[in-house]
Backbone as CSV, one residue per row, in Angstrom:
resi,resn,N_x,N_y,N_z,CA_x,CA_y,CA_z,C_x,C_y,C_z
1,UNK,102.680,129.500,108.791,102.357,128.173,108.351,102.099,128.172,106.853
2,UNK,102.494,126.986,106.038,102.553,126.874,104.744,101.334,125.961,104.670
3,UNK,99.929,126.436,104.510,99.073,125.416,104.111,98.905,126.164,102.589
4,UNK,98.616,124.819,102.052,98.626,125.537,100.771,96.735,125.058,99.743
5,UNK,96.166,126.015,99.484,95.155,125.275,98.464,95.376,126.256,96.939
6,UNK,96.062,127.123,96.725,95.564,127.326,95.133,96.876,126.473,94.728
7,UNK,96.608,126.005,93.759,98.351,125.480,92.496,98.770,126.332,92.027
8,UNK,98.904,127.657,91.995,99.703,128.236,91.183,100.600,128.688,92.435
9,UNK,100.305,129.027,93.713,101.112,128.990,94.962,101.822,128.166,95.349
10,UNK,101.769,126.817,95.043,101.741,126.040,95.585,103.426,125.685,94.980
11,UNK,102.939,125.908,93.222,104.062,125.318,92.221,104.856,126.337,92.785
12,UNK,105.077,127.638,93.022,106.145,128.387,93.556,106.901,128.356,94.680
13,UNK,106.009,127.563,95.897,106.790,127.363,97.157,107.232,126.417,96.929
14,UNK,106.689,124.913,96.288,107.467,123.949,96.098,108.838,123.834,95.817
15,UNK,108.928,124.467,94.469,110.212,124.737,93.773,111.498,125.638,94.222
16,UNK,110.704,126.590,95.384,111.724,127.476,95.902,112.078,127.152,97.143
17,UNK,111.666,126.126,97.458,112.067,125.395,99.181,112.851,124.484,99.441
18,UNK,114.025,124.784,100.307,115.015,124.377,100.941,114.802,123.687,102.406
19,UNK,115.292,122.320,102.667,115.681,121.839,103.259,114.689,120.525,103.663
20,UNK,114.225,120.046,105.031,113.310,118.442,104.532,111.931,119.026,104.557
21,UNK,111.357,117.986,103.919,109.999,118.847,102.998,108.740,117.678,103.685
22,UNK,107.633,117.893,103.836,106.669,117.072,104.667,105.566,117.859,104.552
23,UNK,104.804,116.688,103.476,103.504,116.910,102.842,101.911,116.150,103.798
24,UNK,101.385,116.577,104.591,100.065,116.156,105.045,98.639,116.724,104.156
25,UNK,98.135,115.346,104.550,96.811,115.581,103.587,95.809,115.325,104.397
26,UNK,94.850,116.296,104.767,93.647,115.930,105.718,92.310,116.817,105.494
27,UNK,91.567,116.233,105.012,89.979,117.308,104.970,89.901,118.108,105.833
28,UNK,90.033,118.104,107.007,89.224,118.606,108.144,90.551,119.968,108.361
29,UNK,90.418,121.186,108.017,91.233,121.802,108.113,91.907,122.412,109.371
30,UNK,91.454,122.063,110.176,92.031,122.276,111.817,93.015,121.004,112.241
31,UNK,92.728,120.077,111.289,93.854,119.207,111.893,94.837,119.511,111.212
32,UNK,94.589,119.678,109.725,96.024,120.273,108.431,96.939,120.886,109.398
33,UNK,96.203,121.947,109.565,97.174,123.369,110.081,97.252,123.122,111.444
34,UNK,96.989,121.797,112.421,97.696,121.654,113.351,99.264,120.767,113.102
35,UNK,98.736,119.863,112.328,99.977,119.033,111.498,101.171,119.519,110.949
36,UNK,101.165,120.961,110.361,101.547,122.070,109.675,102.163,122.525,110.572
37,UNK,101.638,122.664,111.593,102.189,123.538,112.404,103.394,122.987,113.481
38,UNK,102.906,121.649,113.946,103.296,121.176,114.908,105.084,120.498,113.566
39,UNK,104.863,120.484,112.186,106.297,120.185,111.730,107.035,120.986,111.494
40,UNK,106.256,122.534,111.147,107.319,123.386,111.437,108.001,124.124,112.552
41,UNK,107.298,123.793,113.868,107.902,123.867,114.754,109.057,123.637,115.021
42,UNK,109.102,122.187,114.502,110.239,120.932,114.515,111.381,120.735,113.198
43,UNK,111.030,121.991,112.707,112.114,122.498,111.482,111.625,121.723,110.023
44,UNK,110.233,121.462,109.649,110.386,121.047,108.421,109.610,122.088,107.794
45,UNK,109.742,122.068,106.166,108.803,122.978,105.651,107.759,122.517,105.524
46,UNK,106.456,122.497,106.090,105.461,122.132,106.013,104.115,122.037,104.989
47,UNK,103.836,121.207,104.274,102.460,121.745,102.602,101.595,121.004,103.137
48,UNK,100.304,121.524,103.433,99.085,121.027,103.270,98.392,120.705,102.463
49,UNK,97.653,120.147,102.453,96.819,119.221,101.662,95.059,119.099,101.892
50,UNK,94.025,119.579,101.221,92.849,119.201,101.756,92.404,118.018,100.413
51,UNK,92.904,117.257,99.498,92.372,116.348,98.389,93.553,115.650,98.133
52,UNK,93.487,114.450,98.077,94.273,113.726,96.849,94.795,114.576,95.938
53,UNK,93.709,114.867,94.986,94.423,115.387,93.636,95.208,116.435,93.990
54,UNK,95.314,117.464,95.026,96.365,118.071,95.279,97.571,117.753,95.731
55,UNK,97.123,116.581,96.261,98.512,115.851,96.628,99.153,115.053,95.206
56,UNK,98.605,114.404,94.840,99.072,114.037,93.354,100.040,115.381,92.329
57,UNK,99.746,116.337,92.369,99.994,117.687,91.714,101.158,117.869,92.180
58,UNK,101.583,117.873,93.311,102.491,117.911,94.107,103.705,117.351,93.866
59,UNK,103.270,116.053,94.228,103.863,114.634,94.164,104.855,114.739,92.608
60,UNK,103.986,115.262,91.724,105.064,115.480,90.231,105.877,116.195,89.995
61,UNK,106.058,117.497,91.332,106.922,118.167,91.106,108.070,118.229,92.345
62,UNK,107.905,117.608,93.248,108.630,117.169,94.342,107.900,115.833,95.292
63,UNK,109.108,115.699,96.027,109.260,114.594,96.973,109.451,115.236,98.042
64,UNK,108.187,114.305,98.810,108.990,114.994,100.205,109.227,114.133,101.152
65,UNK,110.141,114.435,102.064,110.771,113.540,102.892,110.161,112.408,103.955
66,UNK,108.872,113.494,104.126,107.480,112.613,104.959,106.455,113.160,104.518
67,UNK,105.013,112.138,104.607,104.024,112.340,104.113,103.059,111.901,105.058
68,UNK,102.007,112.682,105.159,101.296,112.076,106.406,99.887,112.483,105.837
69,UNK,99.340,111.170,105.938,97.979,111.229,104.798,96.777,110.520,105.870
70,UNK,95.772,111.368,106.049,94.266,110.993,106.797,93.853,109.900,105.538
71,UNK,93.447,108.698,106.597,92.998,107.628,105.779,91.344,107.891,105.364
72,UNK,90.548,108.541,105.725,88.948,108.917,105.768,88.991,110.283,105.046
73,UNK,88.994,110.747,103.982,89.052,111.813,103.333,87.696,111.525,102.632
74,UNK,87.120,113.099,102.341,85.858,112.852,101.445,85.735,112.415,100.579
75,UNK,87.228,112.524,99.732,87.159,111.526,97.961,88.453,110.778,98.144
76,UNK,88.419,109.680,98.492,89.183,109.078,98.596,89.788,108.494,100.101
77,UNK,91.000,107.263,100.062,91.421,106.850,100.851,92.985,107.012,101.503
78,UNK,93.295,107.865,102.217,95.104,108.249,102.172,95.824,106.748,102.654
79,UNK,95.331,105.590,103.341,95.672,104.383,103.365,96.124,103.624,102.463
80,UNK,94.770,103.522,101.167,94.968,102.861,99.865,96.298,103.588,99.614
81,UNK,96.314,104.716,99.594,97.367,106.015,98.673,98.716,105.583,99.330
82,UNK,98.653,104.878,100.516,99.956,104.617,101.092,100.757,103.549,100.564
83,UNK,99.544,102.446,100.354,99.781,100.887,99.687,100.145,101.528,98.255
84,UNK,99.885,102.129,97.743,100.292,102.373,96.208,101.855,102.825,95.843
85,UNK,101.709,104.065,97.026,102.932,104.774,97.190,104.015,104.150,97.614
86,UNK,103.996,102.901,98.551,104.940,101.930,99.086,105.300,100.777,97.768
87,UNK,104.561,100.728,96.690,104.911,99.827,95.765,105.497,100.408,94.830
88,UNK,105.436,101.763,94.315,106.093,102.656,93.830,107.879,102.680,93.853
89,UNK,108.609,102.495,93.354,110.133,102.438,93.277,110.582,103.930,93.704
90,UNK,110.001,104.835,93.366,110.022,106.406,93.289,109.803,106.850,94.634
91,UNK,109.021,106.357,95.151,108.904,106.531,96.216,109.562,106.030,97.692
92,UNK,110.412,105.071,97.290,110.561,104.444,98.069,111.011,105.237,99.453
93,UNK,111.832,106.621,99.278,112.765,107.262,100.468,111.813,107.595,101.212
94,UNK,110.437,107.882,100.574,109.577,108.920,101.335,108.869,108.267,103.008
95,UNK,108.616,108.672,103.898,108.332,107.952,105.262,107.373,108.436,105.236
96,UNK,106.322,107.601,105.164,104.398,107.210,105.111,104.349,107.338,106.398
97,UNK,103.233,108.104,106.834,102.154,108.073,108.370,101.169,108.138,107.718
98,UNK,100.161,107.441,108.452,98.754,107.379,108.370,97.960,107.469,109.537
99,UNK,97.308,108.704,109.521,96.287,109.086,110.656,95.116,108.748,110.280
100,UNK,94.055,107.905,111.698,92.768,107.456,111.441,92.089,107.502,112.473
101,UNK,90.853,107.628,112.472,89.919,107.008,113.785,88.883,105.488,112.770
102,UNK,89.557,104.833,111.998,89.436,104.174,111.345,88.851,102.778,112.436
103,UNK,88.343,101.649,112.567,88.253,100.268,113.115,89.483,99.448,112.762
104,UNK,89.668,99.185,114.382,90.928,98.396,114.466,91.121,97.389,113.433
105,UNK,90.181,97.222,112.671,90.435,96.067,111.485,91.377,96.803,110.574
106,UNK,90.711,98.104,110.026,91.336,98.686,108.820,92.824,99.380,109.252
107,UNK,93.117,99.726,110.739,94.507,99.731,111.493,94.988,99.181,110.702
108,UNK,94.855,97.784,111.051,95.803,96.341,110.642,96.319,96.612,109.228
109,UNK,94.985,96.700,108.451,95.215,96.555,107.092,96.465,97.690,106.895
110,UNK,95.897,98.872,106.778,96.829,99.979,106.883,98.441,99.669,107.310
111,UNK,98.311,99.157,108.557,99.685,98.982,109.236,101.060,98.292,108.797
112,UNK,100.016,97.053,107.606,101.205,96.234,106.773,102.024,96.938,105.511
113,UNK,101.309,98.378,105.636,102.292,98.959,104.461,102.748,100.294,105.259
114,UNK,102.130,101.060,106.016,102.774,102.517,106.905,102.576,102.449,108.526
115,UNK,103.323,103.271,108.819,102.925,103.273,110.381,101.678,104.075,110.519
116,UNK,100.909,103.757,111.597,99.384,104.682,112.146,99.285,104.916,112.983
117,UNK,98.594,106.357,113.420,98.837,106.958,114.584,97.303,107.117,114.288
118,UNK,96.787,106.562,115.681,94.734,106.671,115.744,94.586,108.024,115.943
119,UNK,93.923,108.520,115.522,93.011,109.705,115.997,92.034,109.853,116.989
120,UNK,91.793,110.797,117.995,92.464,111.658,118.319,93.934,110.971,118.511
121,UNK,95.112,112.052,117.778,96.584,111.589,119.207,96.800,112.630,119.545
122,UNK,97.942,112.085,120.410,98.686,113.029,121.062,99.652,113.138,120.329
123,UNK,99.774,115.209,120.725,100.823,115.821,119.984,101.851,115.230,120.235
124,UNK,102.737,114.818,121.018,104.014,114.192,121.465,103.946,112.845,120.377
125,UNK,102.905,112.093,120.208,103.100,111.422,118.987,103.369,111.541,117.604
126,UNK,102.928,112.753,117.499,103.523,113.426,115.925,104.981,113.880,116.104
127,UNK,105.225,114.693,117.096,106.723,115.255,117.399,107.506,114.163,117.489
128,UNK,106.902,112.721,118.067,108.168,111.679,118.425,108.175,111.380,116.717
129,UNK,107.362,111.318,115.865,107.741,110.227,114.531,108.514,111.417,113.866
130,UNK,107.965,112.265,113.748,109.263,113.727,112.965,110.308,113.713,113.318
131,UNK,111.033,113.447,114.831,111.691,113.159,115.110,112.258,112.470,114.624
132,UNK,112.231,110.877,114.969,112.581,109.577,114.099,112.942,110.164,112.694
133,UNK,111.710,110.265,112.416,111.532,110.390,110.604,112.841,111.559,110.347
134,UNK,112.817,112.505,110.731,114.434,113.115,110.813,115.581,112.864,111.043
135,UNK,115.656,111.640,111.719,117.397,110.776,111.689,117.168,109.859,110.867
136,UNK,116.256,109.215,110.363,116.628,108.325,109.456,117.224,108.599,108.038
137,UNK,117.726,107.505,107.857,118.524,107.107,106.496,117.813,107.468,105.351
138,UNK,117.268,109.193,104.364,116.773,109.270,103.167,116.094,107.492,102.588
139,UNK,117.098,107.002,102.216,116.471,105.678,101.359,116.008,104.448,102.259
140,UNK,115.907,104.632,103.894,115.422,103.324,104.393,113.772,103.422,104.285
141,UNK,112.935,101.979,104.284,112.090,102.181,104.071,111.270,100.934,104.764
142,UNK,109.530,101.514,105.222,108.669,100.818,105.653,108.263,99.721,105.218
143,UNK,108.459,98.344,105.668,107.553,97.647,105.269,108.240,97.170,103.818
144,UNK,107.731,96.260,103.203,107.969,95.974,101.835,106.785,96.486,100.950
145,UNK,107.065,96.291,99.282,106.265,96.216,98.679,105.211,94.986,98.711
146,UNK,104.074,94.791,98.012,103.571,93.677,97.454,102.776,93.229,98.017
């Protein structure tokens, strides 16, 4: 499994990795490296994430094909990060998930810019969207901006 926390590791696997690429970001490190695990099962190269700013770091030196960002992180919100990332032009190819045990209110909110999968889920729910998220069209995309 490719979880990754130093940057100087990080900048080297990035740059030397072949084929679809799928970045999760989650504090709680048992879910990372279940997330991690359960996409490379399913043939992607898998980068973990425990902060934003590592994901940001990232983000400047590649794209990856899916991104799957915990909306309840200790500094910060991977929801907001979705709404930003969906208004972004640059971003547009990339396929947003958002995992939460969030209140069905902030679901909603969330939902008008990425798809959400509640927390706890089921594994078969991550495997079905990798799935998906693996036949689709590089440039189709969730939702609109704005």
């Amino acid at each position: 499994m490719r979880l990754v926390h130093a940057f100087e590791r990080r900048e080297a696997s990035l740059s030397d990795s072949h084929g679809p690429v799928l970045f999760a970001v989650d504090d709680d490190v048992d879910t990372l490296e279940l997330l991690c695990d359960i996409a490379q099962e399913a043939g992607w190269l898998a980068f973990g994430f425990s902060r934003l700013s590592e994901l940001q770091a990232a983000l400047d030196q590649r794209r990856p094909r899916v991104l799957i960002l915990d909306d309840e992180l200790a500094v910060g919100r991977g929801g907001d990060l979705a709404r930003t990332l969906r208004e972004d032009p640059r971003m547009a190819d990339v396929t947003l998930l958002v995992c939460t045990a969030a209140h069905p209110m902030r679901v909603a909110e969330i939902g008008a810019w990425a798809p959400v999968i509640s927390k706890p889920f089921d594994l078969r729910e991550i495997e079905h969207f990798l799935d998906v998220a693996g036949r689709r069209e590089p440039r189709a995309r969730y939702g609109r901006s704005g």
